[in-house]
C-alpha positions, 0 to 999 in steps of 0.5 A: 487267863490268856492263852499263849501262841505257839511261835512253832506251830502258831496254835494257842492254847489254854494255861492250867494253873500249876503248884508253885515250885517256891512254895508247894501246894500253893498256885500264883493266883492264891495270896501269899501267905506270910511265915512267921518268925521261927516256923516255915523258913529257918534252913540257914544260919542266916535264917536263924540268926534273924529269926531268933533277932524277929522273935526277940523284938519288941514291941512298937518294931515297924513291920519288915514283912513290907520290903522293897526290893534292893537293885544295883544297876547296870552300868554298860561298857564296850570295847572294840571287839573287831580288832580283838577278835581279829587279833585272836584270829591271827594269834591262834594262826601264827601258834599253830606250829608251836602249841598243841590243838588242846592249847588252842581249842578254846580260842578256836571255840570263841572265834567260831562262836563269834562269827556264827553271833555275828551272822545272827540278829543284832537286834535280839539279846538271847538271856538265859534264865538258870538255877538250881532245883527249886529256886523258882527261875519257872515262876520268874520265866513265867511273871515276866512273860506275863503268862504260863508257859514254863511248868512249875510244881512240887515235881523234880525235875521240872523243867526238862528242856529249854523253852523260848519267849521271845518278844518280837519276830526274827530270832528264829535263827537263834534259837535254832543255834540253841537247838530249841526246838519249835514246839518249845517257843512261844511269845509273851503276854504283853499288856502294851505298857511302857515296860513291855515296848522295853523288852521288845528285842528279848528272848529269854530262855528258861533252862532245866535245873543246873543240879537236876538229876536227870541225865543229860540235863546239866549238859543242856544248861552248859551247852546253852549257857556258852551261847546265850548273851546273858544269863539271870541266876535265879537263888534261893535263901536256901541254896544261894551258897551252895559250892556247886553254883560257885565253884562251876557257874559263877567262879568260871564264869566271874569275868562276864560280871557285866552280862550277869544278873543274879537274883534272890528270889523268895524273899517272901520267905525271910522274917524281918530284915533277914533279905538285906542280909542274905542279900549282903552275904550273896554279895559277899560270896560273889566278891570272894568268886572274882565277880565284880559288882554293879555298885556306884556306878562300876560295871558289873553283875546286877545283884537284886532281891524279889519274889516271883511269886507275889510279884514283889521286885519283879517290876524293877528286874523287868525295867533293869531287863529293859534298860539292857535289851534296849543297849543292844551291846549283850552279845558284844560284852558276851564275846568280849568276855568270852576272848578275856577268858580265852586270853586269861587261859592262854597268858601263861603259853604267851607271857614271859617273865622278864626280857627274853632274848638273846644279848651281846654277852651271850653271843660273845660266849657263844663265839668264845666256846666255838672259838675255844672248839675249833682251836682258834687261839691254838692256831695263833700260836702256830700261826705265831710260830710259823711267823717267827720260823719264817724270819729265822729261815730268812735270816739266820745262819745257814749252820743253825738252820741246817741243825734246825731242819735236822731236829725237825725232821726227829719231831712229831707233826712233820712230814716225815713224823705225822702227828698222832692220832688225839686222845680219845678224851680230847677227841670227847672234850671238843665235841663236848664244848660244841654241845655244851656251847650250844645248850648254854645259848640254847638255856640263855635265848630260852629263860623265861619264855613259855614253856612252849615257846622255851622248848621251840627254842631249844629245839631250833638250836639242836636241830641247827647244831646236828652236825655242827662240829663236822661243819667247823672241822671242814671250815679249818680244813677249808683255811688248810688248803687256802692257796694264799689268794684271799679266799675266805673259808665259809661253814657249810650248810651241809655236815661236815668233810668226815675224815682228817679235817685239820685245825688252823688260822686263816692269816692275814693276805689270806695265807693259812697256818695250823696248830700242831697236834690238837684235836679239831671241833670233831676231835680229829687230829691234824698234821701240821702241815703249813698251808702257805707262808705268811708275807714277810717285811720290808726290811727282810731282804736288807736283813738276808743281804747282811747275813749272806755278808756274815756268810760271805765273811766267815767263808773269805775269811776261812778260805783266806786262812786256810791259804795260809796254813798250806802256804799258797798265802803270805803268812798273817793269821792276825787280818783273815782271823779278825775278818772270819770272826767278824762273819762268825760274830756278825751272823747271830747278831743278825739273826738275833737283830731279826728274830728281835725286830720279828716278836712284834708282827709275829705277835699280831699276825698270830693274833690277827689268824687267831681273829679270822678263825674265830670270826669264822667259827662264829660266823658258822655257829650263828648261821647254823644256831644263832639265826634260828633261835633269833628266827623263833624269839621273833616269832614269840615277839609277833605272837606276844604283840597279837596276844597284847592287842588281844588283852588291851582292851579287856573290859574285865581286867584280866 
C-alpha cells in the first residue's frame, strides 16, 4: 500500500482499506464477484428485461461477463473567446440603462468568472467528479489516483466536502477559487507510466453527493461545478435515469456537451449484454436533454462504460482524461459555454421579430396627424381666402366693398366680433389627435422589439411628447405674429406660450394667415386676425387702374347726367347714360375678371401656407418625438450588433 502526500501540510500518511460503496462489504482488494442472472442486479426495467433474456439463453451462448468497455471520443473544438467576451463586456455596459440588474446578473457572473480563470494557471484542467448517492464517483476518484484518498463505504453521505489531487505543482490558486481547504489536497500515486505523464496538468476534484441529504451539500457541488473546467458524471444502472440528475445537471447544463463526460459505472453488476443497452438508453436520454454526443467525429459529451471498482474501463477513461488535459482548451470551451449560455438566456431582451424601426410611412402618418392637430389644411383655407379677399379689395367696386366691410363687421372672428371660445369636446379632440399620433408612432417604432427595449421606446415618445401640444400652439402663434419678413417659426424646446395661442399659415414670403374659429393643438381658439397680407401680382395694378376707370366712368357719367336734370348741361341723356353704364357694367366685369385670373395663385398659395405649417408641425414632432425614439432604435441596433458578435461564434449552436 503507498502512502498518500498531503499538498496541505506535506505529511504522508497510511490508506485503510474502505467498504466499496459500489458494492457494500466488499473492499477493492477482494475480487469481484459476478451476479448471476436474475439475483444481485434486477432494479430496472432494463435490468429485467436482460435478465429474463441471460436466464432464456441457451446453451453454447459466449459468455458476456467479459466486456469491453465502449468510449466515444472527444472531439475538440474552439472559438475566439476574447472577442466574445469582449463583446459580452460591452453588451452588458451599453444595457445597463435599459435592462434591470437580474436581466444582467448572469452575464456579470460569467465576466467576473472569466477574468478570475484568466489570472489563473493555464497549464491545469480543474475536472469535477460528480454524482449521486452510491454511484461510485469515490471509487472512480480513488483508481485514478492510484491511491485511497476519498473515503468510500456503506455510510451516507460519504463524501462530505470537496477533496483535491492534483497532479503537478501550482494549482494552488485554483483550488483556492474552489475554497478546498489544504488539509483536503493531496497528490496522486503515480507509477511513471505513459498514461501518467498524460495526466500531468490534472487536478481532479471529487464532490459530495449532488442528492446527499445532508444540508449544505448540494450547494457544494453547485457552487464548484459553476468553476470547474469539467466535470465527470458518475451513474449507476440504478440512477442513470433519475429526473433529479436530468432535470437540474445535465438538461441546464446540455450546452457545455464538449467538457462533459458521463460514465456508467458498475458494469460488473449487468448480466449478458444489459451494459450496451443501459448504455444505449443513457445516450438516449442525454439526446432527449439537448446534450450533443461525441459520435463520428462530432464534438460532444464522452459517454463510457466501466467499473471503478475492477478496474474494467478505467484505462481507457484515463487515456481519454489524458488526451484532454494535454489540449489545454478546458477552461476556454468551459467559458465558451458559460457566454452561450448567458447568450441563450439574454436572446429574448435582445432579439426582435422582424425589422423594427421606423419607415417613411410611419412618419409621413405622424406628420399628417400633427398636421391634422394643428389645423394645417384649415390654415389654407384661410390662407386661401385672405388670398381671394385681398384681390377683391384691390379690384373690386367700391359699392360692393363698402357693403362687404359692413357684413364683416356683423361676423363673428372679426375684430369687432371675436370668435368664441372652441367647444369643450373640440378643445379634447385636438389634444386627443396629439396623443393618439404619438402613441401610434410610439406602437409602430416598437413592434417587435423586445420587451425592454419596446418599453424604452415607448417611454422616449411620452416623455418627448409632455408638452407637445402647447409646443405646437406656440409654433402657430409664432407664424401669427410673423411681420412679413421671412423669419421661420421654430417648436420650442420648452412647453407651450399657455394662453390664446392661435392657429395659422405661415404664407409664402413669409406672410401669415390664420383659420378662423378652430381650435389649435391644445384646444385654444384663436381670433382670426390676419397677421399680414399676402403679395399681390403683377397684373394687379392694371387691374386697380381699370376699376378706378369703371369708378371714374359711372362717377362722370352720373355727374354728367345730373347736370342735365337741373338744366346746367344741354339736354342729351342718351351719351352720359351709355358712358355711366359702361362704368356700372364695366366695374363687375373687372372684379369678376380679378376674381377669376386670382382662383389660381390663391389656390396654391393656400396650399403652399398649408406646406409650411405642416412642415413646421412635422419639424416639432420629430425634434420632440421622432429624434428620441430614432436615438433608442439606435441603441437597440448597437446592442443587437454587440449581442450578434456574442453569439457568432458559439460552438454549441445556440
Amino acid at each position: 500500500m503507498t502512502a498518500v502526500i498531503d499538498e496541505g501540510t506535506g505529511r504522508g500518511e497510511s490508506p485503510v482499506p474502505h467498504e466499496d460503496s459500489d458494492h457494500p462489504g466488499r473492499t477493492p482488494d477482494r475480487p469481484a464477484r459476478v451476479p448471476e442472472a436474475g439475483g444481485d442486479w434486477n432494479d430496472g426495467l432494463i435490468a429485467r428485461r436482460a435478465a429474463a433474456k441471460e436466464m432464456g439463453r441457451g446453451p453454447g451462448t459466449a459468455d458476456d461477463d467479459v466486456r469491453t468497455p465502449q468510449v466515444e471520443a472527444y472531439v475538440p473544438s474552439g472559438g475566439p473567446l476574447r472577442p466574445r467576451l469582449d463583446a459580452l463586456r460591452e453588451l452588458v455596459g451599453l444595457s445597463r440603462a435599459r435592462l434591470d440588474g437580474a436581466t444582467l446578473a448572469e452575464a456579470g457572473r460569467v465576466l467576473d468568472e472569466a477574468a478570475a480563470r484568466r489570472r489563473l494557471s493555464s497549464r491545469h484542467t480543474v475536472v469535477a467528479i460528480a454524482g449521486a448517492t452510491g454511484s461510485g464517483k469515490s471509487t472512480l476518484f480513488n483508481s485514478l489516483a492510484g491511491a485511497q484518498i476519498s473515503d468510500t463505504g456503506l455510510r451516507r453521505p460519504t463524501t462530505a466536502a470537496p477533496i483535491a489531487c492534483s497532479w503537478t505543482d501550482g494549482a494552488a490558486g485554483l483550488l483556492d477559487r474552489l475554497a478546498i481547504p489544504g488539509r483536503l489536497r493531496r497528490r496522486p500515486q503515480q507509477g511513471g507510466t505513459a498514461a501518467d505523464e498524460a495526466l500531468q496538468g490534472l487536478v481532479l476534484v471529487d464532490l459530495p453527493d449532488h442528492d446527499s441529504a445532508a444540508p449544505g451539500h448540494r450547494e457544494q457541488v453547485d457552487r464548484v461545478l459553476a468553476l470547474v473546467d469539467a466535470v465527470i458524471w458518475v451513474v449507476d444502472p440504478e440512477k442513470y435515469a433519475d429526473a433529479a440528475l436530468h432535470e437540474r445537471y445535465l438538461r441546464p447544463l446540455a450546452g457545455h456537451a464538449e467538457i462533459t463526460f458521463v460514465v456508467l459505472n458498475q458494469v460488473d453488476r449487468l448480466p449478458g449484454d444489459a451494459a450496451d443497452q443501459v448504455l444505449d438508453d443513457l445516450r438516449r436520454l442525454l439526446d432527449e436533454d439537448g446534450m450533443a454526443l461525441g459520435e463520428h467525429g462530432e464534438p460532444g459529451a464522452t459517454v463510457m462504460s466501466l467499473s471503478a471498482l475492477t478496474g474494467d474501463g478505467v484505462g481507457e477513461l484515463r487515456e481519454v482524461l489524458g488526451r484532454f488535459v494535454q489540449e489545454r482548451t478546458a477552461a476556454a470551451r468551459r467559458l465558451s459555454a458559460d457566454v452561450d449560455a448567458a447568450a441563450a438566456r439574454l436572446r429574448p431582451v435582445y432579439v426582435a421579430e422582424g425589422r423594427p424601426g421606423l419607415g417613411e410611412r410611419a412618419r409621413e402618418e405622424f406628420a399628417d396627424r400633427l398636421a391634422e392637430a394643428v389645423g394645417a389644411a384649415a390654415a389654407g383655407q384661410a390662407a386661401e381666402r385672405e388670398w381671394r379677399r385681398n384681390a377683391g379689395r384691390a379690384c373690386g367696386t367700391p359699392w360692393l366693398r363698402l357693403w362687404r366691410w359692413y357684413e364683416s363687421t356683423r361676423r363673428p372672428g372679426s375684430l369687432e366680433c371675436p370668435a368664441l371660445p372652441a367647444p369643450a369636446e373640440e378643445e379634447i379632440t385636438a389634444r386627443q389627435r396629439v396623443e393618439q399620433a404619438v402613441r401610434t408612432v410610439a406602437d409602430e417604432a416598437a413592434d417587435g422589439l423586445p420587451g425592454p427595449w419596446a418599453q424604452a421606446v415607448r417611454e422616449a415618445a411620452v416623455n418627448g411628447a409632455e408638452g407637445l401640444p402647447e409646443a405646437l400652439d406656440e409654433l402657430v402663434e409664432k407664424a401669427g405674429r410673423d411681420d412679413g419678413r421671412g423669419r421661420p417659426a421654430s417648436c420650442s424646446s420648452g412647453g407651450g406660450a399657455g394662453g390664446g395661442a392661435a392657429q395659422g399659415g405661415v404664407g409664402p414670403g413669409g406672410s401669415t394667415v390664420m383659420a378662423t374659429g378652430v381650435a389649435g393643438a391644445s384646444g385654444v381658439a384663436h381670433s382670426g386676425r390676419v397677421g399680414g397680407k399676402p403679395p399681390r401680382p403683377r397684373w394687379w395694378p392694371a387691374a386697380v387702374l381699370a376699376q378706378a376707370s369703371m369708378t371714374l366712368l359711372q362717377i362722370f357719367g352720373g355727374l354728367w347726367l345730373a347736370g342735365q336734370i337741373v338744366g346746367v348741361l344741354e339736354p342729351g341723356f342718351l351719351t352720359p347714360a351709355l358712358v355711366m353704364l359702361a362704368g356700372v357694367i364695366g366695374g363687375p366685369l373687372v372684379e369678376w375678371s380679378c376674381a377669376a385670373a386670382a382662383r389660381g395663385p390663391a389656390r396654391r398659395y393656400g396650399q403652399e401656407a398649408d406646406r409650411q405649417l405642416r412642415e413646421a408641425a412635422a419639424a416639432c414632432g420629430r425634434a420632440r418625438v421622432l429624434d428620441p425614439v430614432a436615438a433608442e432604435l439606435v441603441r437597440y441596433r448597437e446592442v443587437r450588433e454587440r449581442y450578434v458578435a456574442v453569439t457568432e461564434f458559439s460552438t454549441t449552436g445556440r
